[in-house]
C-alpha positions in Angstrom: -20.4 -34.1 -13.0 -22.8 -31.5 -13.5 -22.0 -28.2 -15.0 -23.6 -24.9 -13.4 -25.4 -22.8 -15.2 -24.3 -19.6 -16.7 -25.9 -17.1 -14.8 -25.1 -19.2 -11.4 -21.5 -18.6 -12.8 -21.9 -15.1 -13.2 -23.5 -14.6 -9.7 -20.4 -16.5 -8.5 -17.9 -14.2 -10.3 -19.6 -11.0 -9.2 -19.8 -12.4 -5.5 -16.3 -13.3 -5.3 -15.3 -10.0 -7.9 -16.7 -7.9 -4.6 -14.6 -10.1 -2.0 -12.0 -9.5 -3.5 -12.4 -5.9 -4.3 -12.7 -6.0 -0.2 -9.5 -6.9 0.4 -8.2 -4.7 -1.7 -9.5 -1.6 0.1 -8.5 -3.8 3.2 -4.9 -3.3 2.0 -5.7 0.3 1.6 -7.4 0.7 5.2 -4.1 -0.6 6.4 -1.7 2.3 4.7 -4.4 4.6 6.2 -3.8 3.3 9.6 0.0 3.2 9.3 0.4 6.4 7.9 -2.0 7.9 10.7 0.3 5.8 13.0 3.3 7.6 11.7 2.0 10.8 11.6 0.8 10.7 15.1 -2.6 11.1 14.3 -3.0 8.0 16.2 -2.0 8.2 19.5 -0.6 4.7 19.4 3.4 4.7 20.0 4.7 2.6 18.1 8.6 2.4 19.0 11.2 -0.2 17.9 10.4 -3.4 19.4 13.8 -5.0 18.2 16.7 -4.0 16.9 17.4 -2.7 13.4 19.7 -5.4 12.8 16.5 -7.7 14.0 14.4 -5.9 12.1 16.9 -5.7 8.6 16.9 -9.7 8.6 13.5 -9.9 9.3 12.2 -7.5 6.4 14.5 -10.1 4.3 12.9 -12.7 5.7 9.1 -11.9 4.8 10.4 -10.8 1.2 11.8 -13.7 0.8 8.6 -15.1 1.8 6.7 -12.7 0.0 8.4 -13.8 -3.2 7.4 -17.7 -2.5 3.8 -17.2 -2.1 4.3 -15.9 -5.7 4.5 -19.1 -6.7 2.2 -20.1 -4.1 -0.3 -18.5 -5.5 0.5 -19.2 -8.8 -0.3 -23.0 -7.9 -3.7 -22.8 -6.6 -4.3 -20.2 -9.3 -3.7 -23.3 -11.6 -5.7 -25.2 -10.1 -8.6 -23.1 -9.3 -8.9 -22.9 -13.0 -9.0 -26.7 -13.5 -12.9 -26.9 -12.6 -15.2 -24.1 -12.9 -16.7 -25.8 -9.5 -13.7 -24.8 -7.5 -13.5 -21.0 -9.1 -15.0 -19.3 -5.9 -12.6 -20.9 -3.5 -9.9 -20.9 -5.6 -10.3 -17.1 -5.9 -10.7 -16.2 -2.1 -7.1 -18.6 -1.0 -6.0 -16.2 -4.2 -7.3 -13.2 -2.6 -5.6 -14.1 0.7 -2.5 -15.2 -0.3 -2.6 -11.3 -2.0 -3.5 -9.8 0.9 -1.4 -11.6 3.4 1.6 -9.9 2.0 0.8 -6.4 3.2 -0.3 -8.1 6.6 3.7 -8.9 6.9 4.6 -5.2 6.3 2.0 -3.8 9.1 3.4 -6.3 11.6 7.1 -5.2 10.5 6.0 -1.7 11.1 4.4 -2.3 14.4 7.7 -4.1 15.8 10.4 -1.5 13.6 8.4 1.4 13.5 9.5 2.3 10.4 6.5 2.5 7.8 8.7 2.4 4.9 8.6 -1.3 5.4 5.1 -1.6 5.4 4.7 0.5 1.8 7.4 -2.1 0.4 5.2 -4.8 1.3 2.0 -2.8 0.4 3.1 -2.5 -3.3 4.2 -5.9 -3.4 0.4 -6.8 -2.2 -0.9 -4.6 -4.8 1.6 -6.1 -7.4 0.1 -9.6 -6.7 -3.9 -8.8 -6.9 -3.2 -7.0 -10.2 -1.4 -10.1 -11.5 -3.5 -12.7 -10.0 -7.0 -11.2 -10.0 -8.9 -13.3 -11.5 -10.6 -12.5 -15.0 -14.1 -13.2 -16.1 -12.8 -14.7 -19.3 -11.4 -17.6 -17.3 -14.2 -18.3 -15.7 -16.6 -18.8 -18.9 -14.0 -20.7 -21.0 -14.1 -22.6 -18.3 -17.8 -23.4 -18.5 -17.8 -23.8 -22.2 -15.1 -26.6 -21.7 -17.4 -28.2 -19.2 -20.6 -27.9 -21.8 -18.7 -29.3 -24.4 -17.3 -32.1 -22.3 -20.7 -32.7 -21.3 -22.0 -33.3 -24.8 -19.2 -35.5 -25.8 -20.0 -37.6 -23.1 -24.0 -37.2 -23.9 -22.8 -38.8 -27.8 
């Protein structure tokens, strides 16, 4: 298999270190909308689609499925970092995964109306790119196991 270069991996990281930089303000441009929403900057009424009791075992429901794709993420973290080919990919179903969390707490605002719900989940989404971002680091002693490899092989 051959290894990419070094500088092809630092183009890599710095591509997908933007993407996901993206979808972090995305997280960001969704609080701006909700609170807007909320305030009634927006002129968007957003009333309570179901019931609280509806929207009570629902909010339980996306935590609990909130604190899944924990682990989720935790997998394909693992084994992103197996190959230093698979990084970028890796990263971006990292990213997602991240980001799909606050995506539950807008659509549980838009049916409850209540944006407290939406913040929970916000910080929750924040919580997982800060643990999960991925780090540089990684990335390189990645590529210096895959040189190394290589010249074992090469012997």
């Amino acid at each position: 298999m051959a290894r990419i270069p070094r500088a092809t991996l630092q183009q890599q990281f710095k591509t997908t270190n933007y993407i996901g930089l993206a979808m972090i303000a995305s997280v960001f441009i969704y609080a701006a909308i909700v609170m807007l929403i909320d305030k009634g900057y927006i002129s968007i009424k957003v009333r309570q689609v179901i019931s609280t009791e509806t929207s009570t075992n629902l909010k339980y429901i996306l935590l609990g499925l909130s604190l899944s794709q924990y682990f989720i993420i935790r997998f394909f973290q693992k084994f992103s970092l197996k190959s230093a080919n698979y990084l970028p990919p890796g990263s971006i179903i990292i990213y997602a995964l991240c980001e799909a969390v606050s995506i539950y707490g807008l659509v549980l605002f838009l049916l409850s109306g209540n944006s407290m719900d939406f913040y929970i989940f916000m910080l929750i989404s924040l919580l997982y790119f800060y643990l999960f971002y991925p780090k540089y680091a990684d990335w390189e002693r990645l590529w210096i196991q895959g040189l190394s490899q290589k010249n074992s092989l090469e012997k």
